[in-house]
N, C-alpha and C positions, 0 to 999 in steps of 0.2 A: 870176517865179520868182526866190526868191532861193538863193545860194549861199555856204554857208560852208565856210571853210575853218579847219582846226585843227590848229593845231600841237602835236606831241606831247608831253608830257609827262614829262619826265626827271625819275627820282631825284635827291635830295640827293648829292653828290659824296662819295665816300671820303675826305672829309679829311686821314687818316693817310697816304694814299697820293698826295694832293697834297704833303702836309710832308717825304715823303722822294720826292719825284721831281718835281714840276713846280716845287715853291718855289723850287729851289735856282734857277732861272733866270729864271721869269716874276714873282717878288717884284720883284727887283732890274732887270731888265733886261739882264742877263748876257748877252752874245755876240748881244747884237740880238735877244733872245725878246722879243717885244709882254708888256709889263706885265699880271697881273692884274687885271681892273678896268679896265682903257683899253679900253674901248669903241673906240673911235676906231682903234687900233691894231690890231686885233681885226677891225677891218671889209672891208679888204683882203682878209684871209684868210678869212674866213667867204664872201665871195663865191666862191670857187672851190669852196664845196660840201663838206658835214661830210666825202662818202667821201672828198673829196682831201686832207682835214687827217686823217683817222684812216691812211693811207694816208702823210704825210708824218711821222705819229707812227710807226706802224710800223718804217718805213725809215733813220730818218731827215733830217735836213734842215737844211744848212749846219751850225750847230756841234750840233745839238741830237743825242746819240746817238740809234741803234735802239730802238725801245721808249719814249723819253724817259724812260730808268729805272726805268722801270717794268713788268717784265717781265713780272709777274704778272696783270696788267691786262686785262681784259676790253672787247671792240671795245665794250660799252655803259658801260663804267667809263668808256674815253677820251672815250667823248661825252661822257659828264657833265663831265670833268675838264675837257675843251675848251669847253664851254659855260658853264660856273660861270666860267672866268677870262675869256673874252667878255664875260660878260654885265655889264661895268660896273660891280659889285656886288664889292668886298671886301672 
């Protein structure tokens, strides 16, 4: 018996709501946010598990405000947005 396992499928990321709310810090590096695209940086954090990073965006987390600026934001918007700048790719 074999078994697969599949990881879900996330939308393309709201872009416009990366460029006013997660760029200002994960471009640059601002206040110690893991880069866009660092993988590597990214991977710490992804280990503690999406609900604790949607949950750290919420609240949030050393310099990063509540919301991460993004107030408007949908707990499936911040997955994408948290996953897009994970994912290595920017």
């Amino acid at each position: 018996m074999v078994i697969v396992t599949v990881a879900p499928v996330l939308a393309e990321p709201d872009m416009g709501k990366y460029g006013r709310s997660c760029a200002m810090c994960h471009v640059s590096g601002a206040a110690g946010a893991p880069k866009t695209g660092d993988a590597r940086a990214w991977e710490p954090r992804l280990a503690k598990g999406m609900d604790a990073l949607l949950e750290s965006v919420k609240k949030g987390l050393n310099a990063m405000p509540p919301t991460g600026l993004c107030s408007d934001c949908s707990d499936e918007e911040y997955r994408e947005l948290i996953s897009y700048m994970a994912s290595g790719e920017s």
